[in-house]
C-alpha positions in Angstrom: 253.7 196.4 141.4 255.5 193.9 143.5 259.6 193.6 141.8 259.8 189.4 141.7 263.9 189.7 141.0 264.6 186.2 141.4 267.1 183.7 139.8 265.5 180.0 139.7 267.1 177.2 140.2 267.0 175.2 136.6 266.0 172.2 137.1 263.2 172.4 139.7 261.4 175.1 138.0 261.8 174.5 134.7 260.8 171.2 134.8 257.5 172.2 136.6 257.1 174.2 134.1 257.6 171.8 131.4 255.5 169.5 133.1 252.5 171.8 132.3 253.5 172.7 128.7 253.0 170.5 125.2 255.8 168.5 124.6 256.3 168.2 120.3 256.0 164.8 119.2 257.5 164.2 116.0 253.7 163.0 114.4 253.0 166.4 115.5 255.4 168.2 113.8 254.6 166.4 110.4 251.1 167.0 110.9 251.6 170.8 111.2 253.6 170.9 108.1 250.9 169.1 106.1 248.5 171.5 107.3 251.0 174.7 106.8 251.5 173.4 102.9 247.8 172.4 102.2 246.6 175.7 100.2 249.7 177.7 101.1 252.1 177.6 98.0 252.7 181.1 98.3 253.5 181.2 101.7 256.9 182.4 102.5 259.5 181.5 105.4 262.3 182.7 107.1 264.4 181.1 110.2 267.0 182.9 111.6 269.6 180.1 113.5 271.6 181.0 116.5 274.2 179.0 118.4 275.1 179.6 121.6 279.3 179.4 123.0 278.3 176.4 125.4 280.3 173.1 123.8 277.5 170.7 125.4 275.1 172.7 123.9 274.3 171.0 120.9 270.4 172.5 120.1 270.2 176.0 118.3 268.4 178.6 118.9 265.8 180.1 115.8 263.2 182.2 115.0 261.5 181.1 112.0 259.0 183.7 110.8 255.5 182.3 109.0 252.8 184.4 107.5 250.3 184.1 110.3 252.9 183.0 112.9 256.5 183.2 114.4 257.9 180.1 116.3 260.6 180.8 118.1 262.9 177.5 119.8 265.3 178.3 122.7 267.8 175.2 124.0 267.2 174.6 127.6 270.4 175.0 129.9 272.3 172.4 130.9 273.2 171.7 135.1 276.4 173.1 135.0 276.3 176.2 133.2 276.8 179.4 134.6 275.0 182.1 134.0 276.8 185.2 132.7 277.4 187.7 135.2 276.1 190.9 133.6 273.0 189.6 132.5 270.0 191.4 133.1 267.1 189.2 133.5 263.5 188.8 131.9 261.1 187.1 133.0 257.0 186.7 131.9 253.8 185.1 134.2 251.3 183.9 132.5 248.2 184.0 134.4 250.5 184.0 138.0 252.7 180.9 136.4 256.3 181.5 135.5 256.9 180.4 131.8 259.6 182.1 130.6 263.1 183.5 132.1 265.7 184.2 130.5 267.9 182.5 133.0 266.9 179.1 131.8 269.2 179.9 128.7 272.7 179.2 128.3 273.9 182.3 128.3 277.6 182.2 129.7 279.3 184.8 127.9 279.4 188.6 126.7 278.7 187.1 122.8 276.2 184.8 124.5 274.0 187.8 125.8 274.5 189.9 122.6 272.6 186.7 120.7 270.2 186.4 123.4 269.3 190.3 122.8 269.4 189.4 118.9 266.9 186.9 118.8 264.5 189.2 120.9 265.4 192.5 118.4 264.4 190.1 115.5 261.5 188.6 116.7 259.7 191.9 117.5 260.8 193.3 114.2 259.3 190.5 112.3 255.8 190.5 114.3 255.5 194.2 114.1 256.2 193.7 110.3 253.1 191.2 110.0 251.0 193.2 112.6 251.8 196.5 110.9 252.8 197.9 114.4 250.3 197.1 116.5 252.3 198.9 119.8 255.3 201.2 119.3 258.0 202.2 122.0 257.9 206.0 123.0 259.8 208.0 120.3 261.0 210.5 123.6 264.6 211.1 123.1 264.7 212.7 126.8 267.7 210.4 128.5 266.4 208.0 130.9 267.2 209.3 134.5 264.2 207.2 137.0 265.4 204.1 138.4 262.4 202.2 137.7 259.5 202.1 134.7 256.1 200.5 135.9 254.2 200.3 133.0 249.7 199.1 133.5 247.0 198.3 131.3 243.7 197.1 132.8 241.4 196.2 130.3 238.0 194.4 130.3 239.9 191.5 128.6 243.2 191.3 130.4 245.3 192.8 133.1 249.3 193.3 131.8 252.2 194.9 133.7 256.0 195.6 133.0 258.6 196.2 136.0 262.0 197.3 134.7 264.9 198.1 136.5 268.7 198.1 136.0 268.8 194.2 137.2 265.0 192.7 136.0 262.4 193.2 133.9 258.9 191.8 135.2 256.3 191.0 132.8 252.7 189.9 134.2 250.0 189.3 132.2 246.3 188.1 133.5 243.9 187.0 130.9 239.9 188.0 131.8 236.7 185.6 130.6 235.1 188.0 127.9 232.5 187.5 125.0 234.9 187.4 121.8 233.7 189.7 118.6 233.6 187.5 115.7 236.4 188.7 113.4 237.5 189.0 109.9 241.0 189.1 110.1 243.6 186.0 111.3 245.8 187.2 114.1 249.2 186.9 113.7 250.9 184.0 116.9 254.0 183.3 118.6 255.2 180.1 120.1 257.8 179.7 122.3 259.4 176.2 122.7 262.4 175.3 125.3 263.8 171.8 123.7 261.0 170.2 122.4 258.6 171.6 125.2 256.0 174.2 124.3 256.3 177.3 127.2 253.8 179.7 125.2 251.0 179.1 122.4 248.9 182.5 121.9 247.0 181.0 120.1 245.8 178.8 122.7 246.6 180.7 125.8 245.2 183.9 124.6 242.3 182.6 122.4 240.0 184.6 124.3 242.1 188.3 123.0 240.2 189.6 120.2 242.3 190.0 117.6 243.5 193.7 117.9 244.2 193.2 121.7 246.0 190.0 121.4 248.3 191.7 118.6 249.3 194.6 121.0 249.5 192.5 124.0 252.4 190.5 122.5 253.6 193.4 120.4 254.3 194.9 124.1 255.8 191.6 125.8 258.3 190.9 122.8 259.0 194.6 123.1 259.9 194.7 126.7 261.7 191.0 126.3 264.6 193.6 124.1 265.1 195.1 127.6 
């Protein structure tokens, strides 16, 4: 697996990237919360807020956990921020396209990076909560001594790799046109929004995962996001 250690430029690629994505209209947003309240009274909710050291950084980071779904809402990074030295980098493809690196936060300082980790920690506690552990990390206690973990799964449905080093991790995923099983059980989604631009819907972008496979896939990404 080819390392793609790379620090983008902001603006440039984000905004591609944006371009491509569902921004959230505020109609939108009402109309979800009608349909999330029509025969749900005993749904539950959680959001977990984070704000980041930045002064002109006025948006807040959450993860607000749903019964089927988590949504999770990063601020975008302003021009002149600088990125905090230490920081070791994540970054996921989608299908070959870049939508998500951790870079395009606002992460300029030590307390900065420890939220950054936070949010990641919390979202894949609370999915593997409603997925009832649908991947769990090696429970070796041998200390790490390699310099790099490649980690492969080709399956009929998808193709996803992880690269991890001291400086990046690399997360791939390639989706593969299959014949879906019809299901009984509702998987369990994750959105990921920058501002008010939607960077990742699995419900959308993974629709064709049955719903075992799409529940490890992401089990493994949020994983490897704690890196």
């Amino acid at each position: 697996m080819e390392e793609k250690n790379f620090q983008p430029s902001i603006q440039p690629i984000i905004q591609e990237t944006l371009n491509r994505c569902v921004k959230k209209s505020l109609s939108t947003v009402e109309e979800e919360e009608e349909e999330e309240e029509e025969g749900k009274l005993e749904e539950s909710s959680q959001q977990y807020i984070y704000r980041f050291d930045d002064p002109l950084v006025q948006e807040c980071a959450y993860v607000q956990v749903l019964n089927k779904k988590i949504i999770v809402q990063f601020p975008i990074k302003p021009d002149h921020t600088t990125t905090f030295k230490s920081m070791h980098h994540v970054q996921l493809f989608l299908n070959s396209q870049l939508i998500f690196h951790s870079g395009w936060l606002p992460v300029s300082t030590l307390q900065d990076h420890a939220k950054f980790k936070t949010i990641f920690h919390q979202l894949w506690h609370e999915y593997t909560i409603l997925t009832q552990y649908k991947y769990c990390p090696s429970s070796s206690f041998v200390p790490w001594m390699h310099s790099e973990l490649v980690t492969i799964f080709n399956k009929p449905s998808y193709y996803l790799s992880c690269l991890e080093n001291n400086n990046i991790t690399c997360i791939e995923l390639e989706t593969k046109l299959t014949n879906l099983p019809s299901s009984q059980s509702d998987p369990v989604h994750v959105q990921f929004y920058f501002g008010p631009y939607l960077v990742l819907c699995s419900e959308t972008q993974l629709q064709n995962l049955d719903v075992d496979t799409l529940q490890f896939v992401l089990s493994f990404i949020l994983l490897k996001c704690m890196n």
